[in-house]
N, C-alpha and C positions, 0 to 999 in steps of 0.2 A: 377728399376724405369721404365726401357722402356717395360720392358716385362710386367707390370703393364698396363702399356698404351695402350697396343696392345690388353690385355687381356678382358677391359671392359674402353668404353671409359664414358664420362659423360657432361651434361651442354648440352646448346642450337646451337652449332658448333662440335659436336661429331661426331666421322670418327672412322669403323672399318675397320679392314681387313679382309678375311678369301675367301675363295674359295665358296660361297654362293651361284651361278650357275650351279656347280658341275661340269664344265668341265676341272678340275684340273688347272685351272690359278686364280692366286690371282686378286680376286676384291675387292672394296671399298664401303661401305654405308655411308654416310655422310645425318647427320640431316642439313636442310636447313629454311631458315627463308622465309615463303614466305604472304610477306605483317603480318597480324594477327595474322598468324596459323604458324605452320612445318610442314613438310615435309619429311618423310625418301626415299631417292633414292639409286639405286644399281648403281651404275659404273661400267661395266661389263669391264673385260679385252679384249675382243673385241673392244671395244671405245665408243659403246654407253650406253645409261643410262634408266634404267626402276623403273619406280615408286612404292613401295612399298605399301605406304599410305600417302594421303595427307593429311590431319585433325591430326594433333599431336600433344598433349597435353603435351610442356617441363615446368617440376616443374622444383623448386629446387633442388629432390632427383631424377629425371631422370637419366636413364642409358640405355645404350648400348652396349649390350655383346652377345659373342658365345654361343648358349646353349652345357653343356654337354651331348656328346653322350647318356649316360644313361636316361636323361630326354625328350628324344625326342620322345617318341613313343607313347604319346596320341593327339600329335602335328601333327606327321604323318600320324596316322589312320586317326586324324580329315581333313586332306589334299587327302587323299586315294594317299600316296605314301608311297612304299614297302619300308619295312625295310631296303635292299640291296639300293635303292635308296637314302633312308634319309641319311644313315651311309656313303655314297661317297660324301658328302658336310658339309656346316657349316648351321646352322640354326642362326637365331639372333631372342633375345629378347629383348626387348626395351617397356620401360616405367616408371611411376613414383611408384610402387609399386604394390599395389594389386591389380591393373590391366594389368599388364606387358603381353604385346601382344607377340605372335612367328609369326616369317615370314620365312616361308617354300616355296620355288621355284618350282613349279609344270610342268618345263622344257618349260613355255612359259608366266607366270607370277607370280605373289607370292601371296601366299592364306595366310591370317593370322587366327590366333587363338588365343581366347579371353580365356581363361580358367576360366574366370569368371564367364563369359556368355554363353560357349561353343557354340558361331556361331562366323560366320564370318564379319570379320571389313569388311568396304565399301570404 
């Protein structure tokens, strides 16, 4: 069950883990409520916290999870960071389905990708 939990979290309070700034220390994203809307933030193990994307649409079947290595690389292209960079962190996905956005760390903020749309969220 925990390994469950750590693997893809879900709902409008969802927290993952993973090494997402790529400097080999475990950090935190937690979906936050803010006022109307959510919010996905990074908690860097350094101590401070960088914002992903503010406008976030949590349904009912929202999720937040690691993507796997192997699905990463039109994520990365779309971000212009090198294979050898993508594959030294965790990428996350997060969304309600067929829109399910990737947020890739471009070593000074996070560029997300819409694969729906192929451009970038604001």
């Amino acid at each position: 069950m925990l390994i469950a939990m750590l693997l893809a979290a879900t709902g409008p309070n969802a927290v993952l883990a993973g090494d997402f700034d790529r400097d080999g220390r475990p950090d935190r994203i937690r979906v936050m409520k803010d006022g109307a809307k959510h919010k996905l933030v990074l908690y860097r193990s350094l101590g401070d916290s960088v914002p992903i994307e503010t406008n976030v649409e949590v349904g009912d079947t929202f999720t937040l999870t690691k993507v796997p290595r192997d699905g990463r690389a039109t994520a990365c292209a779309f971000a212009s960071i090198s294979r050898f960079n993508c594959e030294a962190g965790d990428v996350v996905r997060y969304g309600n389905g067929p829109d399910d956005a990737m947020a890739i760390w471009n070593n000074s903020r996070f560029i997300v990708y819409r694969p729906s749309s192929n451009r970038e969220a604001r």
